[in-house]
Steps between C-alpha positions, in 0.01 A plus 500: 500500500499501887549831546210530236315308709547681866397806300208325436416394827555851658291653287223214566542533887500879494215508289313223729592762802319869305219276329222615826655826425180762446553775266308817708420791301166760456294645265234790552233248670692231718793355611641253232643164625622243265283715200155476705399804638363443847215576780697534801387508841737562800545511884807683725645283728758622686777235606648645800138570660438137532707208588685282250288178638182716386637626175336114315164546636475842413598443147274199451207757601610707304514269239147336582334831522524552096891732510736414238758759665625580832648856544803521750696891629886420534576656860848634494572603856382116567735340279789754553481657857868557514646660188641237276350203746257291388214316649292217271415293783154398665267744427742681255517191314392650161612236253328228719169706475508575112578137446249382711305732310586325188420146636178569502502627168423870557720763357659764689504897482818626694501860626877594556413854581674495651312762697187316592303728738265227604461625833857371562754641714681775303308437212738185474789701464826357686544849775838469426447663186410803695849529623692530166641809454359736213224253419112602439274195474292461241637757268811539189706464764828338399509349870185359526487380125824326586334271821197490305641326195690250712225402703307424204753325295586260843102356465498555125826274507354266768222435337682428178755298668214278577315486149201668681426733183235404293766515195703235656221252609398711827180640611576872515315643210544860625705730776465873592695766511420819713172506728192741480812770398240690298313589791768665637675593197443870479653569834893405444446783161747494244706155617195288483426460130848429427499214808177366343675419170826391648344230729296323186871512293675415775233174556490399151869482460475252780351231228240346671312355165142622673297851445627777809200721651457794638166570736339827510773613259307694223841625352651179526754439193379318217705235568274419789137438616327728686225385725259569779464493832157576726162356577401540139665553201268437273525829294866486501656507161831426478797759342526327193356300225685243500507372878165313670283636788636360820406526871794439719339594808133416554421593877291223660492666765739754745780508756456511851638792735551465837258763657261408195156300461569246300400506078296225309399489144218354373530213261196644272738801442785367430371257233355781345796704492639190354269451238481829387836489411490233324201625331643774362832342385736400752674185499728475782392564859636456807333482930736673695471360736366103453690386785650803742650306807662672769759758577770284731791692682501846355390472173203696519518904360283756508553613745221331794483225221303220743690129479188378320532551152166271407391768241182283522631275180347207369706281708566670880786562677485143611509339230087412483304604216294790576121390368325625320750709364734261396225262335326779304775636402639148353136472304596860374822348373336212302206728349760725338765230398173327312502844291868515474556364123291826403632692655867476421375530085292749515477876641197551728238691346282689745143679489289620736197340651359804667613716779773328662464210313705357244594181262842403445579235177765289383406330193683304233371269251506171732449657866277828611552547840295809709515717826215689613511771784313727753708752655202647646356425843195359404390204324425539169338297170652505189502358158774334318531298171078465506534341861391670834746512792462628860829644621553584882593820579892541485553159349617333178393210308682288339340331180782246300282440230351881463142341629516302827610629867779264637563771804399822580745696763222580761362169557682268717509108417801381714478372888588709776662408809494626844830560633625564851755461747439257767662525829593216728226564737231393195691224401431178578842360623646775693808316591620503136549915499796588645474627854725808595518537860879514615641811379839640565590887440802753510455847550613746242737793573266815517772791290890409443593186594819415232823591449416496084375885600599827365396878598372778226454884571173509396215270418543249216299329214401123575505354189880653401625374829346147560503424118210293576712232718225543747159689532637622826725847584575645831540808579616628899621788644562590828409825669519690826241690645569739745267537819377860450440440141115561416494115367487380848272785662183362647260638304686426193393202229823443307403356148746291269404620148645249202494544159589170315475428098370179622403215531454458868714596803499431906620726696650448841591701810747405724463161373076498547274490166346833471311417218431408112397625145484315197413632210281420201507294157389841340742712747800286648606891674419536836506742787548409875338744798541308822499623871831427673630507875856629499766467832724731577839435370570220232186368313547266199309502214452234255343512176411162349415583111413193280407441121191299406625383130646758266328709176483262219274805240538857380734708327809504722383245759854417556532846693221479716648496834445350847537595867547773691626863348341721744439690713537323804399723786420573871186699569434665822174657541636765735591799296484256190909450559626257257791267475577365134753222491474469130861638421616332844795220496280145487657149529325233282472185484403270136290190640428364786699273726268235434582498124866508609501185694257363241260373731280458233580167445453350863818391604643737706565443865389773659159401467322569837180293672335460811192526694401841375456577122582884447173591313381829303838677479706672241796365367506109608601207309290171541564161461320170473576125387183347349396173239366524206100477528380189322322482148666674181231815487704819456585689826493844609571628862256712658648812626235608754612682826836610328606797410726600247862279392609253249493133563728204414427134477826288498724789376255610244345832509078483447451865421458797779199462701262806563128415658503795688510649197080561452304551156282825510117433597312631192602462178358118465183307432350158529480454098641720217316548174711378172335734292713838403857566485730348738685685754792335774216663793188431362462144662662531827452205773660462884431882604560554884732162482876463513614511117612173579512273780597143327813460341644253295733210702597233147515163633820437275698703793343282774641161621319273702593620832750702689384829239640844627289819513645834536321857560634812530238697686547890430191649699353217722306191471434178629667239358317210698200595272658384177336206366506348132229432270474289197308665140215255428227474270173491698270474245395469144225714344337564176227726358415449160138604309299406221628757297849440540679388213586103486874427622803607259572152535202366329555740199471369137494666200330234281202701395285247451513354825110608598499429865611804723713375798331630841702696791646285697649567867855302569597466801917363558668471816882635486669244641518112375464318766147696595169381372174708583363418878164694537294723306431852746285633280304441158255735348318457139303876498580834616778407749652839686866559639821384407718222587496403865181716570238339254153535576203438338282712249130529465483221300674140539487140367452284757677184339875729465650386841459094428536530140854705539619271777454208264689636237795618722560331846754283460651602180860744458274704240163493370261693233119633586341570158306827545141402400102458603570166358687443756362687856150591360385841436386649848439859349403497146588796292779600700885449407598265755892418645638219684724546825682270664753472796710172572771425722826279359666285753 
């Protein structure tokens, strides 16, 4: 009887422990969770571009701005840098994030990859893969398959190890094998198709209880969904009838190159790419990105990958929600889950409206829910169940009950905000910024400077010899030249000619900087032609080549190399003699002595100060003690009057810095029209600016005092010009018209209700504690401009100042109803908006 008994209990307890288990399957319109297929609306946030103290607010964003999944990459070479050693700590901290995830009652999608691409270094491959003898990444390559397998069994296992699946209580409702391998598919020939269908067996047989993908995977195996990735997808159609239309990748916006302007895109797109899909049957989409964050240390690919990787998301790469992108977008998010119970019954049913217009239904007995779309330019009038509808051009509308607009795409309900950085010098209290004035330094070795050295005949590929342990190779040689050679004649200009594979390189003569080349996001290959002065007898050159992030896309990215393979040579003008020192013995020299004595992390002694700060010159190391500046706004440190380096705050790396690095002059404008397909250069801003010039400091790696900051300085700069700023929110605005639909918010779909609610503008201020402080500017007419350069129209209501500023001062949020009740009608017949601008303190 007792033993009957335990029995009994163990079955009770284990039961008790699988009972929040969720059973995820599909059918051929939606993910199926628990027997209800579901809407689903996602955002990529990726853990190690953000700092575990972050990770909660970012999620509760998330969460608040209407996602019900957050979409993670795995990065192997983060979480095994050494073969068989493994890093889950800090920002590797996976099961931390995803359960973080799951307090707040999202659900996870977790991309294992485990190549990622993501504009991560090596496409988040660990480089030691390279090194494996007979292996071919990415392939049926028994090597490869071998590492790939294990890697993802380790986070398949981890996750299960911590119930993290949705089948054992967890939030993870799906993972991903393979990345964007379709696009390169064709390339790697006979191997590939048999690699395709070995990865989804091999990830199915790890058990996970959840649906496997595949993106941009049209011959993905049946036992796996397909899906898309771009800045629309809504005529994608998946490989088979039985899986739904999903979006893993939505663009929100694009990546930022060093050497580039940088890429915005507008919210009115995006929603409409959004709808669309929706519209015509999709039912899982994800923003890639809705929070990008920041490339630390060397994480960033590409290569010339800048340390920004903002992606101009929803929320930025501090951490602030981007308005009104983020706002709009979570209206967008309530319109369609308020048509979601039709559309998981039904298929759509489409017809056309007219040129370029069309009407999209879901109807079942008890709901009828209906999209209706311009894909045209212009604005355009339509009819629709007997009703007459005005549709923007290159906009949806969303109608829940097949006859009333709850949101249309183009128009823009939600608050803006003005965002900036602001330096100490504007602030207020100066003395709570940190103050960087005693700075210490230690010259680095200009060519060989370690015993760790070795000597090649020949010239040698970078990547293969540092194995990415650095970004830095040296290469020297030493030759004599003898007096009557034509080198050293008077009237001869001696040119050193260097070919390099890339990224950058400095060359040096007899231990002086001769000069510099970098190359390009869209070329990393460059070619040096400098003038040099040569001596007669021994002259010493020194070739500094360095990597700026390594290829992370393309067929075979793993074999683009790096550095310098030639020719190397001397040029004399005089009888065009030359002197190529490409097959030549050279010595070289992985790192720099820097690295070695890991000054990096500020506590060396050979730190040097005194009265006179070496300033603009190549190949320093700087150091400075400073506090913490005061408040909890996010930080960034303003690189102006540097160079080119990498920077450290109290051991930790904050990305490489490159302001010297300038965006071209023409390619941007002031404002960039929504309308037409999206492009990543048709809305370009920052031309004739550094790429970037602020970058991000987290105040989780500061103390209170006694912080160290570290620069290496490869080109020249002046460090004394450093200063921080804090990421504030200047300003609120709104702009919303009469013919703007009423908020999401206020939706009903009691059709008898008789009263039509009015636009409204809201206005919010991001932080708690903050309550609105002053109106700058309030306009009931035809206001002009856009937030933080409102002006007034032809026409304005005198009464909108006082009557705003009664409604808001004072108050953490407040509502304007949209109305002549309210301001008067100062120009009759015309549509008329309201504008305002306040300031949150």
């Amino acid at each position: 009887m007792r033993e009957k008994m335990l029995f009994v209990f163990v079955c009770l307890l284990l039961a008790a422990m699988t009972s929040f288990a969720a059973n995820v399957t599909y059918d051929h319109r939606a993910i199926v969770i628990d027997g209800k297929p579901r809407v689903l609306i996602s955002g990529s946030i990726h853990y190690p571009r953000s700092t575990p103290d972050m990770w909660p607010d970012l999620i509760q964003k998330s969460k608040d701005g209407g996602l019900d999944v957050i979409e993670t990459y795995v990065f192997w070479n983060s979480h095994e840098p050494v073969r068989g050693q493994f890093d889950f700590e800090g920002r590797n901290d996976l099961v931390k994030f995803v359960k973080l995830v799951a307090e707040a009652g999202l659900y996870v999608h977790l991309r294992i990859g485990p190549y990622v691409c993501a504009e991560w270094n090596y496409g988040g491959f660990p480089l030691w893969l390279h090194f494996i003898e007979g292996i071919k990444l990415r392939t049926d390559n028994k090597p490869f398959k071998v590492e790939m397998q294990r890697f993802t069994a380790k986070i398949v296992d981890l996750m299960k190890q911590e119930k993290l699946y949705a089948s054992q209580g967890g939030p993870i409702i799906l993972s991903q094998i393979e990345n964007e391998y379709g696009n390169v598919e064709s390339s790697y020939g006979s191997e590939a198709k048999p690699y395709v269908s070995w990865a989804a067996t091999m990830a199915n047989s790890l058990d996970t209880g959840v649906p496997w993908v595949m993106c941009q995977q049209a011959d993905a195996p049946d036992s796996v969904i397909n899906t898309c990735n771009g800045f629309y997808c809504d005529q994608f159609t998946p490989n088979s009838n039985k899986t739904p239309k999903m979006w893993t990748e939505n663009w929100s916006g694009w990546f930022l190159p060093f050497g580039g302007a940088v890429p915005y895109r507008p919210v009115e797109d995006l929603a409409f790419a959004v709808a669309r899909f929706f519209q015509l049957g999709g039912t899982f989409q994800n923003y890639y990105m809705y929070h990008g964050g920041t490339n630390f240390g060397h994480s960033s690919g590409g290569p010339f990958i800048a340390t920004s990787y903002d992606y101009d998301a929803p929320i930025d790469e501090y951490g602030l929600l981007r308005q009104p992108k983020w706002g709009h977008l979570k209206d967008l998010h309530k319109s369609i889950k308020l048509c979601e119970e039709a559309m998981v019954a039904t298929n759509p049913k489409t017809t056309s409206l007219g040129s370029k217009l069309e009407a999209t239904v879901y109807k079942t007995s008890g709901s009828c829910a209906a999209f209706l779309s311009n894909w045209d330019t212009s604005d355009a009038s339509v009819k629709f169940n007997g009703n007459s509808y005005h549709i923007p051009g290159w906009s949806v509308s969303i109608l829940p009950d097949c006859k009333n607009v709850a949101f249309n795409t183009a128009k823009i309900n939600s608050m803006a905000t003005y965002t900036n950085f602001i330096s100490p010098s504007s602030k207020d209290d100066i003395n709570s910024l940190a103050s960087m004035s005693a700075w210490s330094w230690i010259n680095e070795p200009v060519g060989i400077s370690s015993n760790n050295t070795f000597m090649r005949q020949g010239l040698v590929e970078q990547i293969n010899t540092t194995a990415d342990k650095s970004d830095y190779l040296w290469y020297s040689i030493s030759i004599e030249i003898k007096g009557d050679e034509s080198f050293l004649q008077d009237d001869s200009q001696t040119t050193l000619h260097v070919q390099s594979l890339g990224h950058a390189l400095h060359a040096f003569i007899n231990g002086k900087l001769a000069g510099s080349v970098r190359g390009s996001y869209s070329n990393a290959k460059v070619t040096l032609d400098v003038p040099v002065t040569l001596t007669s007898g021994h002259n010493r050159i020194d070739l500094l080549s360095l990597t700026v992030g390594l290829q992370n896309y393309g067929a075979f990215f793993d074999m683009v190399g790096a550095g310098i393979t030639g020719p190397v040579q001397l040029k004399g003008s005089k009888n065009g003699s030359t002197l190529d020192l490409s097959s030549h013995k050279w010595t070289y020299q992985v790192g720099l002595k820097g690295e070695a004595l890991g000054l990096s992390s500020g506590t060396s002694s050979l730190w040097t100060s005194d009265s006179t700060l070496p300033k603009n010159q190549a190949l320093i190391w700087y150091k400075t003690i400073f506090d913490a500046p005061g408040g909890s706004s996010p930080l960034a440190l303003d690189f102006t009057g540097m160079g080119k380096g990498e920077a450290w705050v109290n051991g930790q790396s904050i990305g490489r810095y490159w302001p010297t690095y300038i965006a071209p002059n023409s390619g941007c404008s002031d404002s960039c029209n929504y309308r037409g397909s999206y492009s990543s250069n048709k809305c370009l801003k920052n031309c004739g600016k550094p790429s970037q010039q602020l970058y991000q400091v987290p105040r989780s790696w500061l103390k209170s005092s006694g912080n160290v900051l570290v620069l290496f300085e490869e080109v020249g700069g002046d460090p004394t010009q450093l200063s921080f700023a804090s990421r504030e929110v200047s300003s609120l605005c709104s702009r919303v018209s009469e013919s703007h639909p009423s908020p999401v918010d206020m939706w009903t779909l009691d059709q008898q209700k008789e009263t039509k609610a009015k636009p409204i503008v809201s206005l919010e201020c991001q932080l708690p504690s903050q309550v609105i402080s002053s109106i700058k500017f309030a306009s009931f007419g035809t206001p002009r401009g856009t937030c933080g350069s409102y002006s007034h129209g032809r026409c304005s209501s005198a009464k909108a100042l006082s009557i705003v500023e009664k409604a808001c001062v004072g108050s953490r949020s407040c509502n304007v109803g949209v109305s002549i009740n309210t301001f008067g009608d100062p120009c009759v017949g015309v549509i008329k908006s309201l504008a305002i601008e306040a300031l949150c303190t």
